[in-house]
N, C-alpha and C positions, 0 to 999 in steps of 0.2 A: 770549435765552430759554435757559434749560438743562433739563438732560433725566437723569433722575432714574431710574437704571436701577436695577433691584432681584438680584442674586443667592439661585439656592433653591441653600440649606444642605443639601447632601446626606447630610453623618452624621446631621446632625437629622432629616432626610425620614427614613431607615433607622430610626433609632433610634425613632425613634416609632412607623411600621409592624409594628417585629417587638418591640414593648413586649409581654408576656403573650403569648408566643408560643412552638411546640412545630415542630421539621420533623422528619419522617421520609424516609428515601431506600427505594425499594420498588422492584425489580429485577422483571419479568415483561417475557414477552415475548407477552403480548394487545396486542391494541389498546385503546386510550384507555375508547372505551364498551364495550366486553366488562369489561376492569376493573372500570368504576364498575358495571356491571351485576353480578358477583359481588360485590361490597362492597357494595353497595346491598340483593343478595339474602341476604348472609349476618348482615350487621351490622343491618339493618334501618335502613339510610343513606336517603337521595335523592339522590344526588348529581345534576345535570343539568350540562350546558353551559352556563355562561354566554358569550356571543361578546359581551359588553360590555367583558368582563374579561380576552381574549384578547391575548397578548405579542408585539407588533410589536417585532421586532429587524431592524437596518439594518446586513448587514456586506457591503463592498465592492460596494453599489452593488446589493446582492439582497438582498429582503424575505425574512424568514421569521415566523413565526405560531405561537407555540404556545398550544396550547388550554387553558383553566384552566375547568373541573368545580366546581362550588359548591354546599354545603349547610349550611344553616343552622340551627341548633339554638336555635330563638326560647327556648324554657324552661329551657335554661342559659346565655343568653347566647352562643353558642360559632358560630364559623363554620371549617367545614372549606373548604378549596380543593387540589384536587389538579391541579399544573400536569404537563404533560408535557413532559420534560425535552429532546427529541429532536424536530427539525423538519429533513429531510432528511439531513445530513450535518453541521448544526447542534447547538450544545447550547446551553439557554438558561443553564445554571451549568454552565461549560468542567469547573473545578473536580472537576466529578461525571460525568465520563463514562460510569462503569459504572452510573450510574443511569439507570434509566429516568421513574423518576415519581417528585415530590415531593411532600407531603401537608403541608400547612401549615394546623396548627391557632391559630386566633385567638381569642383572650378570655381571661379569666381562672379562670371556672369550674376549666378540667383545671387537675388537680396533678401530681406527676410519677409519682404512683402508679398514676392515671388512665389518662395516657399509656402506662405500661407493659402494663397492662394492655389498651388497645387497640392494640398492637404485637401483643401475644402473641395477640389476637382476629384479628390481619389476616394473622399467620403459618398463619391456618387455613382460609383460602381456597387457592382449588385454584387459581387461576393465579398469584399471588403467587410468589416463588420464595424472594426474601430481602425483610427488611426490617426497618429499625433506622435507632434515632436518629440526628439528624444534629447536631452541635456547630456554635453559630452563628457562633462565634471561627474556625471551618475554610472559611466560606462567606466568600469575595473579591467574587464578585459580586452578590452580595445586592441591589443595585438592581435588576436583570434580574425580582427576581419582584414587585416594588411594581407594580399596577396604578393 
């Protein structure tokens, strides 16, 4: 009898997740729902919790959890997710330590006109500090945020 193992192609997993896709890196030092709470208040968002979509990471033997925030924009296609980047003394992308939260727009609707201009919209929140593009060619761990 033989046994018929399968291998998951991990640049194709990547590649196909962040196909039509936009990240932003956002520096504040609020908490997670204080954020979404001024984003949601100023931009006219919803972002909630999803704990479905929540990022179990396994280093030496301790769990860590980071929270991923979801909003969906049914009438453009468009789904936001803003992960937090920081889980004790963890980071979910090493890579980005000065960040605090990452903002990963999904669909094809935004252009990068779009995008800019909702940078410049999220530069006008009051706990926000900095905020800008992220290049996806710079991002090593890019697994870490596929749910």
């Amino acid at each position: 009898m033989s046994v018929l193992k399968l291998k998951l192609d991990q640049e194709q997993l990547v590649e196909d997740f962040f196909e039509d896709t936009w990240l932003a890196g956002i520096i504040s030092q609020a908490k997670d729902y204080q954020l979404c709470w001024q984003i949601n208040k100023h931009l006219g968002y919803d972002f909630r919790v999803n704990n479905s979509l929540e990022i179990n990471l396994t280093k030496q033997r301790r769990a860590f959890y980071f929270t991923v925030f979801e909003y969906e924009e049914l009438t453009k296609s468009a789904a936001h997710y803003l992960y937090n980047n920081h889980c004790k003394a963890e980071f979910l992308l090493p890579e980005l330590k000065h960040v605090d939260y990452i903002w990963l727009i999904k669909g094809n609707y935004y252009q990068d006109a779009d995008v800019k201009t909702l940078i410049e919209q999220c530069r006008k929140v009051e706990l926000i500090q900095l905020v800008s593009l992220l290049d996806m060619k710079d991002i090593r761990n890019k697994i870490n945020l596929i749910f």
